[in-house]
N, C-alpha and C positions, 0 to 999 in steps of 0.2 A: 511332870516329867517330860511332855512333850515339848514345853516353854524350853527348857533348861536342854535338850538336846543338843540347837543348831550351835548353844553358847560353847557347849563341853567339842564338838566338833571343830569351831573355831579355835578354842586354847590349845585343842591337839595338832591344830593344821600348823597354828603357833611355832609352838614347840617344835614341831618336825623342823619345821622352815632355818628354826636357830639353831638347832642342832647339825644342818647339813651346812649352815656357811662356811665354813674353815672344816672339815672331814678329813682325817687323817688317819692309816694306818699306824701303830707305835712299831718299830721296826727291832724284833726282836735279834743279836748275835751274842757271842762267846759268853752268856749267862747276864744280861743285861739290856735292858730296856731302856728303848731309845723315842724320844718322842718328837712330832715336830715342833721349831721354837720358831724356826724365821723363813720365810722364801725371799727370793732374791728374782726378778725379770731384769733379764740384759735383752737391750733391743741393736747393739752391734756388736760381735753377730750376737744376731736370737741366741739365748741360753733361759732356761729355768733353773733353778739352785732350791732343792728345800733343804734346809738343816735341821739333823736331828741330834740333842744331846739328851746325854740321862738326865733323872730328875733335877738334881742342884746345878746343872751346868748350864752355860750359856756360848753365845757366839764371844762376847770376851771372857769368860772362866772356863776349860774344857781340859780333860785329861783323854777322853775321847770321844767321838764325834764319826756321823754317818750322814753323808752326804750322798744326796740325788740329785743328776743333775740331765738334763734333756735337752738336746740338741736336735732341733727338728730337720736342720739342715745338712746334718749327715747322716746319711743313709747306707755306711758300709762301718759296722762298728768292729769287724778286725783289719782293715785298713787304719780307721781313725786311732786304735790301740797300739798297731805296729807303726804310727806316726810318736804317738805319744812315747813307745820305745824307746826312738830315736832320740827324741829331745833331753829325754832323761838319762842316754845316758853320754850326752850332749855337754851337761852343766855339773859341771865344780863339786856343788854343794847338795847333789844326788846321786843315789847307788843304788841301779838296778841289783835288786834279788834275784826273780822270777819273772817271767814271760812265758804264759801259757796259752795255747787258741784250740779251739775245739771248732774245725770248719763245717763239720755237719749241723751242730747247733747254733754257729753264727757267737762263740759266744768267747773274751778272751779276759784272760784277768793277768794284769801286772802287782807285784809286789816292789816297792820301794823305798829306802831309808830318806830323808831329809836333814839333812844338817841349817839352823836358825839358830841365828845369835839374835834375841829382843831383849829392850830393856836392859841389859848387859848381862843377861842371864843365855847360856849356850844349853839348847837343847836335840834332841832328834825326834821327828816325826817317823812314824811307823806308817807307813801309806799302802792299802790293796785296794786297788780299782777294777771292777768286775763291769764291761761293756757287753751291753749286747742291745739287738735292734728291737724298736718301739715294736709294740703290736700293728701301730697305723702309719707311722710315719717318722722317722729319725731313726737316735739311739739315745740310747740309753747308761748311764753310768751309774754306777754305786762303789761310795769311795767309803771305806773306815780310814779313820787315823787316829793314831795313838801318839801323845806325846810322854815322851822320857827326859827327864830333864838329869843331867849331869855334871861333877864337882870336877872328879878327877877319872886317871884311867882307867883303875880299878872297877870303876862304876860305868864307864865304858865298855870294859870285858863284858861286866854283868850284862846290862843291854843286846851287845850283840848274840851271846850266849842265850837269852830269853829269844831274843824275834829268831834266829835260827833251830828253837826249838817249840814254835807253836807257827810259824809263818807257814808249812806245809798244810797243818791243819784251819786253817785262818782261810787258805785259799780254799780249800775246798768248803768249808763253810759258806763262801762268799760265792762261791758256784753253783750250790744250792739252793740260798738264799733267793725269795721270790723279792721283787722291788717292786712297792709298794708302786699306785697313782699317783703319777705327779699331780701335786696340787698347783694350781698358779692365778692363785690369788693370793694378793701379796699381805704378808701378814709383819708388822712390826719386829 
């Protein structure tokens, strides 16, 4: 038994080791589990990106999608929110919802539609992006997106009819919502 100790030690020290290289939280919202599939390091500017999709989706197949993203280099994340405001509602092909900032928490969430035309196919992105500041340094983002894809205007109605009657409760989920450790080791 004493032979066989340092060995069952090592397979465990093993284990641990390969267990902790890629560690990720599954990022639970609106009854759905989200896993990480991909990180993304941008080094101008610095950004982190982890992507999370449910089980069968990916970065090219997604119906929706939860995005982390960290920005070491801003350090005012209702500033950075009331910039990003701006730009959206700057462009064409976006429609601010909601703009919310809670300044004693440091903490602001925007709700946005997207209009994409891919592939020849015209769809909308449901976009809420919930910032707030890192614990050490930057901030912090967590983005859901939901895509709706559309024939006619009927199915338009429908659309805006759904995101106007869960986007109240979506923000506040997403307020609540703890964001997970970035990871930033880059994973395929």
């Amino acid at each position: 038994m004493r032979k066989l100790l340092p060995l069952y030690i090592s397979i465990l020290f093993t284990g641990f080791l390969i267990a902790q290289n890629v560690h990720a939280e599954n990022v639970h919202f609106n009854d759905f589990i989200y896993t990480l599939k991909s990180t993304d390091l941008s080094n101008s500017p610095k950004i982190i990106k982890n992507e999370y999709f449910t089980k069968n989706e990916n970065k090219d197949f997604w119906t929706s999608s939860i995005d982390i993203l960290y920005y070491p280099e801003i350090n005012n994340p209702l500033k950075f929110a009331a910039e990003q405001d701006v730009d959206i509602e700057k462009k064409e092909n976006l429609l601010l919802l909601k703009f919310i900032q809670n300044k004693k928490q440091d903490v602001a969430v925007i709700s946005y539609l997207e209009n994409i035309i891919q592939n020849n196919q015209t769809y909308f992105i449901y976009n809420i992006c919930k910032y707030e500041k890192h614990p050490k340094k930057g901030t912090l983002v967590l983005k859901f997106a939901k895509k709706y894809v559309f024939n006619t205007k009927e199915e338009i109605t429908k659309i805006a009819q759904d995101i106007k009657s869960v986007n109240d409760d979506y923000m506040e989920q997403m307020i609540i919502l703890q964001i997970p450790q970035i990871v930033e080791k880059e994973i395929p």
